[in-house]
N, C-alpha and C positions, 0 to 999 in steps of 0.2 A: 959170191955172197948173195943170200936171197934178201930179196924187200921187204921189208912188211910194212903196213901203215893203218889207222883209223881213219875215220872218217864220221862226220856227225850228218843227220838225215832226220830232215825235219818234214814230215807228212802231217798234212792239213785236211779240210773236206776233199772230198775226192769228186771234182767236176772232170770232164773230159778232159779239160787243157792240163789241170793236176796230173792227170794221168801220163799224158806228154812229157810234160815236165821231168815226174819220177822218170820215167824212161830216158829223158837227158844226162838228167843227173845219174843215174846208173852207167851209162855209157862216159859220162865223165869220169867217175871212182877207177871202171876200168883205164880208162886211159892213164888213168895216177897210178897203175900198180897194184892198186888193190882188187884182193880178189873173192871179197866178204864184206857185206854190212851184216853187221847183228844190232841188236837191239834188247833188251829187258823189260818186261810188262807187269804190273800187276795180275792176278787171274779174275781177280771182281772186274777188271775195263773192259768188258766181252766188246763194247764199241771198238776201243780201239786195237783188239785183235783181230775182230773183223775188218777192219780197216788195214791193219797190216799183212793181214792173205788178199786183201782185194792188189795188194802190190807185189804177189807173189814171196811173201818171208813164208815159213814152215816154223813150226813150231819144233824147237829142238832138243829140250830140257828145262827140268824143274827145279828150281833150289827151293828147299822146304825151310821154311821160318827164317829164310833171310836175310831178310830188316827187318831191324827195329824200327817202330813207330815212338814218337814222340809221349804215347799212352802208356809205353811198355810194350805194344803188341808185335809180337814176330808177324810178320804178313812172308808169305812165299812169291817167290817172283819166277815168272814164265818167261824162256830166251828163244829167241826166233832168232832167223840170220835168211838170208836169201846167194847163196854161190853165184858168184858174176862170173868165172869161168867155166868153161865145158870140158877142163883137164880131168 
C-alpha cells in the first residue's frame, strides 16, 4: 500500500540559520514519508515567490480566477511544490 501525507511549512525572512532550518525541516518531511511540499500563492506576492525559489519550490501551475475575494474578485493563484525524492 503506498503512503501519502501533507505537511504544512512555514517560511519566514530568510537569514542563513532559516536557511538551515528549511533544510532540517525538509530532511524531516522526508524522513515522514513524504515525498512533496507544495504550496499556493497569490501572483501579485512577487516577495513571497521569490522567497519560495530562494528555497528551491518551482513554479508548477496556474489556476485562473480561483478564489474568490470577499469584493467579489476572482484572484488566480500560482502552485509551486519542491520534489524531496530523487525517484
Amino acid at each position: 500500500m503506498a503512503r501519502s501525507g501533507c505537511c504544512s511549512l512555514a517560511i519566514g525572512a530568510a537569514g542563513a540559520s532559516d536557511r538551515h532550518s528549511s533544510q532540517h525541516r525538509s530532511r524531516g518531511a522526508r524522513e515522514r514519508g513524504l515525498h512533496k511540499l507544495s504550496l499556493s500563492v497569490f501572483p501579485h506576492n512577487e516577495a513571497g515567490i521569490a522567497l519560495y525559489r530562494e528555497f528551491k519550490l518551482v513554479v508548477e501551475g496556474r489556476h485562473l480566477k480561483q478564489s474568490r475575494r470577499s469584493n467579489g474578485e476572482l484572484w488566480d493563484l500560482i502552485d509551486m511544490g519542491l520534489l524531496l525524492t530523487t525517484e
